[in-house]
C-alpha positions as CSV (number, residue, x, y, z in Angstrom):
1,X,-78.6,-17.6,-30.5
2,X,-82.2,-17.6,-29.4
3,X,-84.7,-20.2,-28.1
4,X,-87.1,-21.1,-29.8
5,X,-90.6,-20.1,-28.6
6,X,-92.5,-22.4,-26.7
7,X,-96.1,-22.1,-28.0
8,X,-97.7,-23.8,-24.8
9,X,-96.3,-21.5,-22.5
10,X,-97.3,-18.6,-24.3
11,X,-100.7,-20.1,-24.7
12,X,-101.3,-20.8,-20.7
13,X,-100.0,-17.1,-20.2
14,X,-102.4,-15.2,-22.6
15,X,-105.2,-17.5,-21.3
16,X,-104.2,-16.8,-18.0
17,X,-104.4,-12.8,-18.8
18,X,-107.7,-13.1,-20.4
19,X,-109.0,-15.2,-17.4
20,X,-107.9,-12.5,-15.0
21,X,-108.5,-9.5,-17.2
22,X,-111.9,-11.0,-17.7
23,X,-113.2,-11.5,-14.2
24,X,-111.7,-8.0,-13.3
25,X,-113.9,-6.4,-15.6
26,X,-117.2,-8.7,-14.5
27,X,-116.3,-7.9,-10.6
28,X,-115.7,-4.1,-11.6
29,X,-119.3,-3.8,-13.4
30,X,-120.5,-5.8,-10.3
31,X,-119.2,-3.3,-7.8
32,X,-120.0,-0.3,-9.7
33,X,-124.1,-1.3,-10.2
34,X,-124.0,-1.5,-13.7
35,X,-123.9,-5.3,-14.0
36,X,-122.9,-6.6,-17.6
37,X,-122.8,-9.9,-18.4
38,X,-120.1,-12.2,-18.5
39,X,-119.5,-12.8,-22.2
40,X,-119.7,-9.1,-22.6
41,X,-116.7,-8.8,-20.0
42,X,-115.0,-12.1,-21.8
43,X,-114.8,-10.1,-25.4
44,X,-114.2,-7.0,-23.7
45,X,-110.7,-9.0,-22.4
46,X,-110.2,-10.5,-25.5
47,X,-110.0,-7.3,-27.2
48,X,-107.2,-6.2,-24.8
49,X,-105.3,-8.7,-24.3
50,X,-105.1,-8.6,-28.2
51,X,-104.3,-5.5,-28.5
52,X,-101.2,-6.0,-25.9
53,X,-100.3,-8.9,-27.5
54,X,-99.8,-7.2,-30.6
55,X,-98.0,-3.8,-28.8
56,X,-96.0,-6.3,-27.1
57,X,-94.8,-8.0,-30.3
58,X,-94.0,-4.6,-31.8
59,X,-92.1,-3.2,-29.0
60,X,-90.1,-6.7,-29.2
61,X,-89.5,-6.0,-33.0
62,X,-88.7,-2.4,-32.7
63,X,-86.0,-3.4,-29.9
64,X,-84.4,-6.2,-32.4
65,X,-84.6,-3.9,-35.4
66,X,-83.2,-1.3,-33.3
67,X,-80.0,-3.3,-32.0
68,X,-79.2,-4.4,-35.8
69,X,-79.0,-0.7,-36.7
């Protein structure tokens, strides 16, 4: 049987992705002299963390729709 999800765990872990992700991608335009701004490297880590979230979720589908077959 499975667990139920627990929404704010999953919540505090994609926030903390983004959070990293996000001042990754500020201190890597910092380092590299082409400084963007910080709301520009904020969406920029939306948009992936999105996108992983999502390949994550089908990777976990695929597995479960493997096993039934």
């Amino acid at each position: 049987m499975t667990r139920p999800r627990f929404w704010p765990h999953e919540i505090r872990s994609v926030s903390l992705w983004w959070t990293t992700l996000t001042l990754i991608l500020w201190l890597l335009s910092r380092t590299t002299s082409q400084p963007t701004g910080f709301l520009r490297c904020a969406a920029s880590a939306a948009l992936l963390v999105t996108v992983g979230e999502i390949g994550d979720w089908l990777r976990r589908r695929w597995r479960a729709y493997r096993r039934r077959s």
